[in-house]
C-alpha positions in Angstrom: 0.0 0.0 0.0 2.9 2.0 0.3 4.2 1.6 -2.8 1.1 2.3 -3.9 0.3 6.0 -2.5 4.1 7.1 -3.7 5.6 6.9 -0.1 8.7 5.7 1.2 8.4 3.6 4.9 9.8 5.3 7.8 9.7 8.6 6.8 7.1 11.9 5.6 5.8 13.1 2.8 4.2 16.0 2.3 0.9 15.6 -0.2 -2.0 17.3 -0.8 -5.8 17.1 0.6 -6.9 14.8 -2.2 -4.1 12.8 -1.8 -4.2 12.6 1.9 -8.5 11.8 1.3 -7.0 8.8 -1.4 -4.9 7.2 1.0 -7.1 7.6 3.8 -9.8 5.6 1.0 -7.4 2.9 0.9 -6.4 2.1 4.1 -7.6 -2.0 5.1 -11.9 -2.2 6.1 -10.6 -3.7 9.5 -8.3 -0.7 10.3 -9.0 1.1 13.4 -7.4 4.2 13.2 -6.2 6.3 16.0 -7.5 10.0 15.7 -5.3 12.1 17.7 -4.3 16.0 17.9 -0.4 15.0 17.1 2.4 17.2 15.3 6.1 16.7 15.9 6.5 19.8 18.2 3.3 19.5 19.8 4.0 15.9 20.8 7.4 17.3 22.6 5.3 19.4 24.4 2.6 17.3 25.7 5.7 15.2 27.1 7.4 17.9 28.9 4.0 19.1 30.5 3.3 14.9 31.1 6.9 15.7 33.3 5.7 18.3 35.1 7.5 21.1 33.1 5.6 24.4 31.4 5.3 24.3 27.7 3.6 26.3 25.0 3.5 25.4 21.5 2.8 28.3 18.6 1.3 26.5 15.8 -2.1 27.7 13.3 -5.3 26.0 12.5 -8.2 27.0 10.9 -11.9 27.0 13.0 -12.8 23.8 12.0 -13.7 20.6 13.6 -10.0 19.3 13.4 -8.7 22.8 14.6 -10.6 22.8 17.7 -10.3 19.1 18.2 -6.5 20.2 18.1 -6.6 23.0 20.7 -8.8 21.4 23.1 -6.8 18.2 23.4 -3.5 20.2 23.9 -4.7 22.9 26.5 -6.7 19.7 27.9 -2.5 18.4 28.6 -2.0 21.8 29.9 0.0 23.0 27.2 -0.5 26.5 25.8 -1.4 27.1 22.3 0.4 30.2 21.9 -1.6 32.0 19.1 -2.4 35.6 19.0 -6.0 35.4 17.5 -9.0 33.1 17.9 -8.9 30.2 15.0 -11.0 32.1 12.2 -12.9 30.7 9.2 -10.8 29.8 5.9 -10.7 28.3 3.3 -7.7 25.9 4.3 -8.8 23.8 6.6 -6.1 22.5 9.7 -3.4 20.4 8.6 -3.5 16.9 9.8 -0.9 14.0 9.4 -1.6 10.4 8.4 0.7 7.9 10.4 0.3 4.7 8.5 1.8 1.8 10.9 3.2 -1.3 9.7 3.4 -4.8 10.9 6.4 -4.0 12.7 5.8 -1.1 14.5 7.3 1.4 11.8 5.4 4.7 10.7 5.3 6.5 7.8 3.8 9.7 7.6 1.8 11.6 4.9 1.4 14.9 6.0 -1.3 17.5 4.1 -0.2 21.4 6.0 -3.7 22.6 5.5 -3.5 26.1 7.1 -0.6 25.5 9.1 1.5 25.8 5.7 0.7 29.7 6.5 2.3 30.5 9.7 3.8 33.7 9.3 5.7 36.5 11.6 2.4 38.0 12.4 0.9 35.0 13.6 3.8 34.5 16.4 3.8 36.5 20.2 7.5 37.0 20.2 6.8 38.2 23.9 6.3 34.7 24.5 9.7 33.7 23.3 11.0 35.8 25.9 9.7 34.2 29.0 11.2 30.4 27.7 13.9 28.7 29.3 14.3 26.5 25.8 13.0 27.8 22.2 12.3 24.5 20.4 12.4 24.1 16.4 11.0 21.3 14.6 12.7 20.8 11.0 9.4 20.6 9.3 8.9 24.6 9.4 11.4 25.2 6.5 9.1 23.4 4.0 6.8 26.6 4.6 8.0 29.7 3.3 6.5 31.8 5.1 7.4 29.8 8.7 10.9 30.6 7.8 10.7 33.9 8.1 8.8 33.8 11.7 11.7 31.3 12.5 14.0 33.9 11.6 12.5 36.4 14.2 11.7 34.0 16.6 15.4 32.8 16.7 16.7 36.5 16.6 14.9 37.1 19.9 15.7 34.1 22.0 19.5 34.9 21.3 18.6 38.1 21.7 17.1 37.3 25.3 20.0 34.3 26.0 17.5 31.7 25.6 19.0 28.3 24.7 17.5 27.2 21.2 17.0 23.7 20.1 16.5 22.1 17.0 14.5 19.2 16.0 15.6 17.6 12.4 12.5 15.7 12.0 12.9 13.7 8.8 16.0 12.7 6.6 14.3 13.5 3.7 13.8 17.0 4.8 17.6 17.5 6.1 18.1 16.8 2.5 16.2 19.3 1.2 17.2 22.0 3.8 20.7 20.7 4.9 22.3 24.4 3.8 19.5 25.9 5.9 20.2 24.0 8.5 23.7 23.6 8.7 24.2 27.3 8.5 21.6 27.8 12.0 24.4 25.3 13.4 27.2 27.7 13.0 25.5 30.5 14.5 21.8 29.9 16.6 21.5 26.3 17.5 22.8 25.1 20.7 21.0 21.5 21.4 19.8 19.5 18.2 17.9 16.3 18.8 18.0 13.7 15.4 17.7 10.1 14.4 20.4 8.2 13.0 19.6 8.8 9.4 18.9 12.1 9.7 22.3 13.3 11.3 24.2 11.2 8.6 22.1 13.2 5.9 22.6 16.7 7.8 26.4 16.6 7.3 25.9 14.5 4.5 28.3 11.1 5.6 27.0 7.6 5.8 29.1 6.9 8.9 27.6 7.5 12.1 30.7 7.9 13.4 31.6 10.7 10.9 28.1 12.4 12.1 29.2 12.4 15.8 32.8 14.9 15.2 30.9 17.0 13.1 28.0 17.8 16.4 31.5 17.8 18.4 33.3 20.1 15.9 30.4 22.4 15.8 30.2 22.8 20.1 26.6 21.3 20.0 24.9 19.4 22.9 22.8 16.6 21.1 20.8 13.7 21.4 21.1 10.9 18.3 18.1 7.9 18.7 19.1 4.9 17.2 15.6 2.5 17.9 16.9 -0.5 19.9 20.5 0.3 19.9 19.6 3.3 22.5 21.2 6.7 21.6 24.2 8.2 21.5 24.4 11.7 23.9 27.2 14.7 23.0 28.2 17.2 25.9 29.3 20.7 23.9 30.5 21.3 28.0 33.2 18.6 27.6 32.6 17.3 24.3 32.5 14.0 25.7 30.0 11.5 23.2 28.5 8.7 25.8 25.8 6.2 25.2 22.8 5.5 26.6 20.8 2.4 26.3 16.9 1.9 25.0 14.8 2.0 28.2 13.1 -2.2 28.2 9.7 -2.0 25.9 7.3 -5.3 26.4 6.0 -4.7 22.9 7.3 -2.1 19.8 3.7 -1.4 18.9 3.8 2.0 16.8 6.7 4.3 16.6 4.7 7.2 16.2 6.5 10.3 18.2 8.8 7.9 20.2 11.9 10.6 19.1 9.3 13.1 19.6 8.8 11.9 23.3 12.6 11.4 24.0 13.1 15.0 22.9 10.7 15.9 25.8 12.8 13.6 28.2 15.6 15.4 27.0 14.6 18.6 26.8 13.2 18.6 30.5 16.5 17.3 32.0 18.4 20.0 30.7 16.2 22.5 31.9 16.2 21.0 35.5 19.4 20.7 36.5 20.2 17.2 34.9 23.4 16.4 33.1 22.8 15.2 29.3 23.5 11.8 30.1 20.6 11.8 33.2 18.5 14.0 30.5 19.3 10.9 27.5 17.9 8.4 30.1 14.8 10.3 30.9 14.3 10.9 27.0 14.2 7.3 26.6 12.2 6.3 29.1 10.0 8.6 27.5 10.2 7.1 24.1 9.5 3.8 25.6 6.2 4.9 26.6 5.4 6.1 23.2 5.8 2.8 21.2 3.7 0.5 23.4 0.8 1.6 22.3 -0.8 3.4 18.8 -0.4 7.1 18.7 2.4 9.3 19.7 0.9 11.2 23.0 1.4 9.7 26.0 -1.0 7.3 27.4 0.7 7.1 31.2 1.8 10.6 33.5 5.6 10.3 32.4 6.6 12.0 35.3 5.3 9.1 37.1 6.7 6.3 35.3 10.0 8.6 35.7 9.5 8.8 39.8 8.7 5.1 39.6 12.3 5.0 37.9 14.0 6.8 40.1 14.8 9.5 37.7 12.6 12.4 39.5 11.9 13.3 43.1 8.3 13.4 44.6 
């Protein structure tokens, strides 16, 4: 079925409303799909408020049913939408994402932008950027245009305020389209980046890990690499010191669905409370580990509690 609708396993495509409707047609009679308000960032945010942490996510939909289906359930996590104006009438309707899971547990994602393909500088509160301990990017916002430009502003204020910015690569396939982009932010804005395997190796464009790792160690980053099973691999820009940390136990890979998205939370909310980025790699996967047991990328479980129960976090 894959093969069928043009798209390549474990990774995103971007296609359009019919498409999205066509593959959506085709999908098995017996499927039972999981409807969900999901999105890369978004899902990094649920986690860190499932932690205990304050997040706000600045994203756009339109006022229809999948728009307020998608602020409800994230102020519902007590996450903040951060959007200036109500969710008005439009044309485009709000973006949505298919996550087509396979036998083994793998995802592949067509993704239709709807409305959120116009985020621009007026739709962002830069006031809000001010007030963050951590300003974090998702890779997906330089296939819009007009998202670049609010990233532009958004990134010129956090340095501007000495706020910490992170970036999120996403998707192999869109490291390769935006790898100058991207490569450039390295040398000058980003100081945390959170990959995959395959997506590092395309950003400095290597097919060693290895060869991936000296270029984040080169560049003074602090990073987070997942590699599925194998754990991940964390780099201190403090020390430059490269340590591993293993895949938290998993009864059951069910769906894969926002497991790096979930470790970036982990991650994300060690830093930011006084862990050290090996500590801040274990919580980030323990996180993922909650995220593949079951369909759908949001938790399911409080991860702070699984965490306590851990021994990662105090009461």
């Amino acid at each position: 079925m894959l093969i069928d609708a043009g798209l390549t396993k474990a990774t995103m495509t971007l296609v359009g409303d019919e498409e999205a409707e066509k593959i959506v047609a085709s999908l098995p009679s017996r499927s039972s799909p999981v409807i969900s308000a999901g999105g890369s960032a978004a899902t990094t945010m649920v986690g860190l408020s499932s932690l205990g942490g304050r997040a706000g996510f600045i994203g756009k939909v339109a006022d229809d049913e999948r728009g307020r289906q998608f602020v409800a359930e994230l102020e519902n996590t007590g996450v903040s939408f951060i959007y200036p104006a109500k969710p008005t009438g439009s044309s485009v309707g709000t973006g949505y994402c298919l996550a087509l899971v396979t036998p083994d547990g793998e995802r592949t994602m067509a993704t239709h932008l709807g409305i959120s393909s116009l985020l621009s500088v007026g739709d962002v509160d830069l006031s809000e950027i001010e007030a963050a301990s951590i300003c974090y990017l998702e890779g997906y916002l330089w296939d819009q245009s007009s998202a670049r430009d609010a990233v532009d502003q958004i990134v010129e204020v956090a340095k501007g305020a000495g706020i910490g910015v992170a970036l999120s690569l996403s998707d192999a396939r869109c490291v390769e389209r935006h790898r100058r982009e991207f490569i450039g932010l390295l040398s000058r804005s980003i100081d945390i980046v959170l990959s995959n395997e395959a997506e590092i190796e395309a950003l400095f464009d290597v097919d060693r890990l290895d060869q991936a790792i000296a270029e984040l160690v080169d560049h003074g980053i602090t990073a987070a690499v997942t590699r599925g099973a194998l754990g991940s691999l964390v780099v201190d820009a403090s020390d430059e010191k490269v340590m591993e940390v293993a895949a938290w136990p998993v009864r059951q890979v069910v769906d894969t669905t926002g497991a790096g998205d979930l470790y970036a939370a982990g991650f994300l909310y060690g830093l930011t409370h006084g862990m050290d980025v090996y500590s801040s790699g274990e919580l980030g996967s323990l996180c993922a580990s909650e995220a593949v047991e079951h369909l759908g990328g949001r938790p399911r479980s409080s991860l702070a509690e699984l965490a306590r129960q851990a021994g990662m976090l105090r009461e």
